[in-house]
C-alpha positions in Angstrom: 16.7 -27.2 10.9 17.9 -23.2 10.4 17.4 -21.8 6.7 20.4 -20.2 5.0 19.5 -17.1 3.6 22.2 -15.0 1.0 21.3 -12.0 -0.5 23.6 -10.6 -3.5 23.3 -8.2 -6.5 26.1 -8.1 -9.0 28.1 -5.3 -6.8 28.5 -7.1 -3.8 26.7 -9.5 -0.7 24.2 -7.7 0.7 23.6 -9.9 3.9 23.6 -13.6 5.1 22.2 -15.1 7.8 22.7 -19.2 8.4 20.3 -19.5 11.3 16.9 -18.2 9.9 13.5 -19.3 10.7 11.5 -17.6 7.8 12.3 -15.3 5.1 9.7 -13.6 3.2 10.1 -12.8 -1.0 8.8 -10.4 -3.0 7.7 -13.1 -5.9 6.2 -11.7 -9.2 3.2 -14.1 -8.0 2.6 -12.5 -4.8 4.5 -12.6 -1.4 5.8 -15.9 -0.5 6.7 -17.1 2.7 10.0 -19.6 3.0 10.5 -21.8 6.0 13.2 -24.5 6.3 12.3 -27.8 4.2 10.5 -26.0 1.7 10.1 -27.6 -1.4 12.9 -26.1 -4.3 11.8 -23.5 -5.9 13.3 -20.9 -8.9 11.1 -17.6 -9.4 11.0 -14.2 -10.5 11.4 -11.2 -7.6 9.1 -7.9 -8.3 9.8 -4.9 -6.6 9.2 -5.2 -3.2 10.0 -5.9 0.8 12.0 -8.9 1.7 11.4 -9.7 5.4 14.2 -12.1 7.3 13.1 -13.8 10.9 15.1 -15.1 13.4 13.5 -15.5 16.8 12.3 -12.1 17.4 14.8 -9.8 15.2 14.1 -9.4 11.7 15.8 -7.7 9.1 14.2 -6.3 6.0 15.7 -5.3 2.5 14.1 -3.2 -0.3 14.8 -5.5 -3.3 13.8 -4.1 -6.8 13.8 -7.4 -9.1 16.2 -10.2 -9.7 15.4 -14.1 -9.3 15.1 -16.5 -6.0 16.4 -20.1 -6.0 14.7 -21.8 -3.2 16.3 -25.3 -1.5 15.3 -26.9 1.7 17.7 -25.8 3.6 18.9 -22.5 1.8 17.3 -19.3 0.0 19.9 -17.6 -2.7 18.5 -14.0 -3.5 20.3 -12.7 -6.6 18.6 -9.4 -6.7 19.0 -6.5 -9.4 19.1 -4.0 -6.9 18.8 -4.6 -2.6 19.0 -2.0 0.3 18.9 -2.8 3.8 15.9 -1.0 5.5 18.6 0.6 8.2 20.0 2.3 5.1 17.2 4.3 3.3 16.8 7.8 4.2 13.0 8.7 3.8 13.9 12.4 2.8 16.0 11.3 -0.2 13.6 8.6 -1.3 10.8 11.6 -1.2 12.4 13.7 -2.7 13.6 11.0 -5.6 9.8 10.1 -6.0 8.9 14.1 -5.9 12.2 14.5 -9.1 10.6 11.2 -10.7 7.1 12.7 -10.9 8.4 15.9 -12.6 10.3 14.1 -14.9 6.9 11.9 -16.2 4.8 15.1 -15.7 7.0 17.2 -18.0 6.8 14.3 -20.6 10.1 12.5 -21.2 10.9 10.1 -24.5 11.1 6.8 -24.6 13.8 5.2 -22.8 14.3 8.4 -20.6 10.4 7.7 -19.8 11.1 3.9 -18.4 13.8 5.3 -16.2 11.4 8.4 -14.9 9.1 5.3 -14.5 11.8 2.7 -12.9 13.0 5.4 -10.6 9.7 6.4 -9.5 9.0 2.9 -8.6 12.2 2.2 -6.5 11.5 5.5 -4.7 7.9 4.7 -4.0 8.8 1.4 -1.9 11.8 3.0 -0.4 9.4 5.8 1.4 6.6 2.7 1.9 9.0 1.3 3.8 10.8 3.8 5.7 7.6 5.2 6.8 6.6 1.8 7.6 9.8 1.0 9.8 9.6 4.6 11.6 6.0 4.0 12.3 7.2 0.8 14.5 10.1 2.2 16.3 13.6 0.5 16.5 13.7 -3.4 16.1 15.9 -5.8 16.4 18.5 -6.3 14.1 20.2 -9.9 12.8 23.3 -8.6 11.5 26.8 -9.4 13.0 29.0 -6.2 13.6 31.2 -7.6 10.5 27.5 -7.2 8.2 26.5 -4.2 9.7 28.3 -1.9 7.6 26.2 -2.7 4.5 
């Protein structure tokens, strides 16, 4: 039996795939690993790579928080944020992590601190995972031609 997997943030569907074979979550308590029949589950996502398999292809998403509802047969992501790996550009996301270290260096207050803070993080994962999707060359992607322009 194939697992459903949706991925969503409040702007839009990110990606879907009905014909998965594992998908693995960023979970607040640790990476989890989702394979059709699994018993239902509702948890917290923490900044962090979500990894989709089918067959040989995978596709993998950036996802920066949000909740994961977990059915035997289906996985709903609601993320707060989500980027496909194809879409993050290693330069910006340095740079972003290089602004986001000046900003916390030079001392911001409060709420402009968490943001520095938030902003560092999302750029941090977006460079760990560019730089690890470059070091392993081109894979296979999932996506239909209608998805691909995500």
């Amino acid at each position: 039996m194939p697992l459903h997997i949706e991925l969503v943030t409040q702007e839009k569907k990110v990606f879907e795939e009905a014909d998965a074979d594992i998908v693995i979550v960023p979970a607040v308590e640790g990476e989890m690993g989702v394979l059709p029949n699994h018993a239902p589950v509702l948890t917290t996502l923490t900044f962090g790579e979500l990894v989709v398999r089918k067959g040989a292809a995978e596709e993998r998403f950036a996802v920066y928080g949000g909740v994961v509802d977990v059915r035997p047969d289906k996985v709903v992501v609601l993320a707060d944020l989500a980027e496909s790996s194809y879409a993050l550009d290693l330069e910006m996301a340095q740079a972003a992590r290089d602004r986001a270290r000046q900003l916390l260096d030079d001392g911001l207050p409060g709420a402009d601190n968490r943001e520095a803070e938030l902003a560092l993080r999302r750029a941090n994962l977006a460079v760990r995972i560019s730089q690890k999707i470059r070091s392993r060359g081109s894979m296979l992607r999932i996506l239909d031609e209608e998805s691909a322009e995500i």
